[in-house]
N, C-alpha and C positions, 0 to 999 in steps of 0.2 A: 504494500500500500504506500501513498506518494506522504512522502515526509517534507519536512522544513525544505532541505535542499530543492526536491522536483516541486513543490506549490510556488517556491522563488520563481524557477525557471520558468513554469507554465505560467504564473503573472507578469512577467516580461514578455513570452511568447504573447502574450493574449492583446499589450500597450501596442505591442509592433500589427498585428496584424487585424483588429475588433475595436480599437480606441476610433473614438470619432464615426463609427459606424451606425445607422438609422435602423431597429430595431423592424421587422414586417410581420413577424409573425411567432406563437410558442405551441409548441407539442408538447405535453405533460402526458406521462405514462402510456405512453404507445405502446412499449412491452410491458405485462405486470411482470411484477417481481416483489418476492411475499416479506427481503430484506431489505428495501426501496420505501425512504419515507422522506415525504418533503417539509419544507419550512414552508411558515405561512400556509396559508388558504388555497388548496392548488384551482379555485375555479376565480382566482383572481389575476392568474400570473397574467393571463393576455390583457386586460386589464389595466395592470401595471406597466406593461410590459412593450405591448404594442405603438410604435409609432415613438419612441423615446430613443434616445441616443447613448451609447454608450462614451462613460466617464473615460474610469479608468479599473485597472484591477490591481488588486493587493494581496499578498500571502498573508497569514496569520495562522503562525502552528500548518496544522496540516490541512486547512482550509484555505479555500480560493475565494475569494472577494469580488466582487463585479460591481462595481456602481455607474446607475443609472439614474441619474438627476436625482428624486430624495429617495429611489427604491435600489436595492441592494440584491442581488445576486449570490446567494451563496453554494461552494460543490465541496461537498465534504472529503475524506479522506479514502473514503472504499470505492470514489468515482472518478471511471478513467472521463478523461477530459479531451475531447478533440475537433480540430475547426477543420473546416470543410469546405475547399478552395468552389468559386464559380463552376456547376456543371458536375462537379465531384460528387460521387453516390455515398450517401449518409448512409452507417450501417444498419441492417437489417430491426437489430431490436436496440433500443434506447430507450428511456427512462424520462428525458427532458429534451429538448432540443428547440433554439434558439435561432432562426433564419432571420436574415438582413437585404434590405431593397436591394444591395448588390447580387443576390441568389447566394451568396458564402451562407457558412451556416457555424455554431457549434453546435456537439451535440454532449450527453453526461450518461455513462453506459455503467450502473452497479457493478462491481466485480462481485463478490461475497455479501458486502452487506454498506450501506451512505445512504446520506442524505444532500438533498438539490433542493432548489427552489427560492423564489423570491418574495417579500415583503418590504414595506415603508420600512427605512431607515430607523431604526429604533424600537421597534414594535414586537421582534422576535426575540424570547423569552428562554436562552440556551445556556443552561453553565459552560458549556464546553469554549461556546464561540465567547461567551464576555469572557471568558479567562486568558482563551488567547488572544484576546485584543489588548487585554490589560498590562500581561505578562509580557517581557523582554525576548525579544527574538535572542538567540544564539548566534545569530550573524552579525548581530550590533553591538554597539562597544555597552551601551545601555549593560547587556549581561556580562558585567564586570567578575574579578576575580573576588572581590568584595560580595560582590551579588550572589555570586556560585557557595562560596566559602558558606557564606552566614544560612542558608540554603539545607548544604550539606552540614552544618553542624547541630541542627534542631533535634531536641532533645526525641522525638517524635518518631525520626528515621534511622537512630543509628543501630537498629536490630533489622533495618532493612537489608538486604541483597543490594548488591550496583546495579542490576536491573531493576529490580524494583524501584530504586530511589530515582533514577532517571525516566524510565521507562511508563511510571504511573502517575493514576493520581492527578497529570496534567503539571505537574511540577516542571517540565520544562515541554511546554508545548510543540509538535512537531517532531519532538524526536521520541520514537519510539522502537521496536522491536529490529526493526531494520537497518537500521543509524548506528543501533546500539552496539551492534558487532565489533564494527570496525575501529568506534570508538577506544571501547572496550581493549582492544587489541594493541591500537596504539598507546596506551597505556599502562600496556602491561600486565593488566591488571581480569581477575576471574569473574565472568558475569555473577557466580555463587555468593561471591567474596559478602561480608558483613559492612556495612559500613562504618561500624566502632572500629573495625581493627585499619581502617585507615591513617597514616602514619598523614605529618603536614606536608612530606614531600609527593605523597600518594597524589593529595587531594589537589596538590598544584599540578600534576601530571595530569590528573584526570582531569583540569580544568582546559589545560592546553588539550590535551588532543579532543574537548567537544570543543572546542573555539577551531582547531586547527584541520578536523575531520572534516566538519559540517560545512567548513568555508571549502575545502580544498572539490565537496563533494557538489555544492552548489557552482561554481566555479565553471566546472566541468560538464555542466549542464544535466545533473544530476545521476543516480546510480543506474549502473549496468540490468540493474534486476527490474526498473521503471520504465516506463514509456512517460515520452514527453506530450507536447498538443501538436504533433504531426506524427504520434506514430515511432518516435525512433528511442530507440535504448541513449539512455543516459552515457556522458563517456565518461564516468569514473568506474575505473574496474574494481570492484567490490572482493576486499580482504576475504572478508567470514561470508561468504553466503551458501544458498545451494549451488551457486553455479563453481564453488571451492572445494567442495566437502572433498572429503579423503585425499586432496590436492598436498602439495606439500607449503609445511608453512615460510613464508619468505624470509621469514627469520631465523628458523634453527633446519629446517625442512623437514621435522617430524608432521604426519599427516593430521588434516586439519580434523577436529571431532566436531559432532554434533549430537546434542542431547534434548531430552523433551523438558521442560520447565516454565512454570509458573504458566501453564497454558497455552507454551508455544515451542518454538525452536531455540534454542543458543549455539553457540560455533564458537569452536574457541583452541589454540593452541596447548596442551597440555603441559609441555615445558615450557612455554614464555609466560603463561598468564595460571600464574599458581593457582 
């Protein structure tokens, strides 16, 4: 699912080629999908939606942003994202989809399970979206070493896992189970690991490689394991993923593992990341 890095990417993708664009028409739920729920009133989008121009768009966490004069646009994190040059066949089943007087179109296709949809500026009522709006991106100096530190020393988390502490809960929006690998990795450090038994040099390592992971991976126009808003894999080659597993690790070359935890997957070097 599209993190911090690919929601960066795909809100730039979206400035360059949908900014300034004259809104014609909305498709809501074309395919059902029983993991598919939208924001706001879905018998208002065209409504809102119709004959209005597009703003601009913003990442926040793993959320895509769309603004449309005072109505806002939002595509959650379980939704592939894709614009759809003049003339170009929209895929078969989509969830929401977006045409413009140019005949271009986007469209917002579930993978697993997200949320789409639009409402007036202020009127959607979500913990998820007000926290990432509130919270500091990881790409900005905003999430300082001060910010990370005071964070990770709450009395709250320090029986948490480095997954955990990172990965949940929204404590650093955006990055979650995918991010967390590689992070993790450049750090040295075991997704299992406690967060009490962090040492002050741990926690500055850990701070550097989410500041220096997350840039190098948005940069790059996000990970290998993502698709971006045309379609194409991300080019950051991705440390810990599936596409690694039993690979050898770049740092000692003992073969990469994977385990099942806290409801998902982890990857992780045996000898580098104790």
């Amino acid at each position: 699912m599209i993190e911090v890095p690919e929601t960066s990417t795909i809100s730039k993708q979206l400035n360059l080629t949908i900014k300034g664009k004259r809104i014609a028409g909305v498709t809501v739920g074309h395919t059902p999908h029983k993991l598919a729920w939208y924001y706001g009133n879905r018998d208002d989008y065209s409504f809102l939606l119709s004959g209005k121009t597009i703003a601009k768009a913003s990442a926040y966490g793993s959320l895509v942003e769309i603004n449309v004069g005072l109505v806002d646009i939002l595509l959650g994190e379980g939704v592939g994202i894709r614009f759809h040059a003049a003339g170009e066949a929209v895929p078969p089943k989509h969830q929401f989809m977006v045409e413009f007087e140019d005949h271009s179109a986007i469209t917002a296709c579930v993978q697993m399970y997200g949320g789409m949809g639009c409402f007036v500026r202020g009127e959607l009522e979500n913990k998820y979206y007000k926290v990432a709006k509130e919270k500091p991106s990881p790409l900005t100096s905003k999430f300082s070493e001060s910010y990370f530190q005071k964070m990770s020393s709450l009395d709250e988390v320090q029986n948490l896992s480095l997954k955990a502490l990172l990965a949940t809960e929204q404590r650093i929006p955006g990055l979650g189970n995918g991010t967390l690998q590689d992070i993790l990795f450049n750090a040295r450090l075991h997704p299992k690991r406690k967060t009490r038994t962090l040492s002050d040099k741990d926690r500055i390592n850990l701070f550097n490689a989410v500041k220096s992971t997350l840039a190098s991976m948005e940069i790059k126009g996000g990970r290998d394991t993502e698709i971006d808003l045309f379609g194409a894999p991300g080019g950051y080659r991705t440390i810990l993923s599936k596409k690694t597993l039993n690979g050898p690790c770049p740092n000692c070359g003992m073969p990469i593992r994977k385990e099942a935890y806290m409801g998902g997957a982890i990857y992780f070097c045996a000898k580098c990341q104790v």
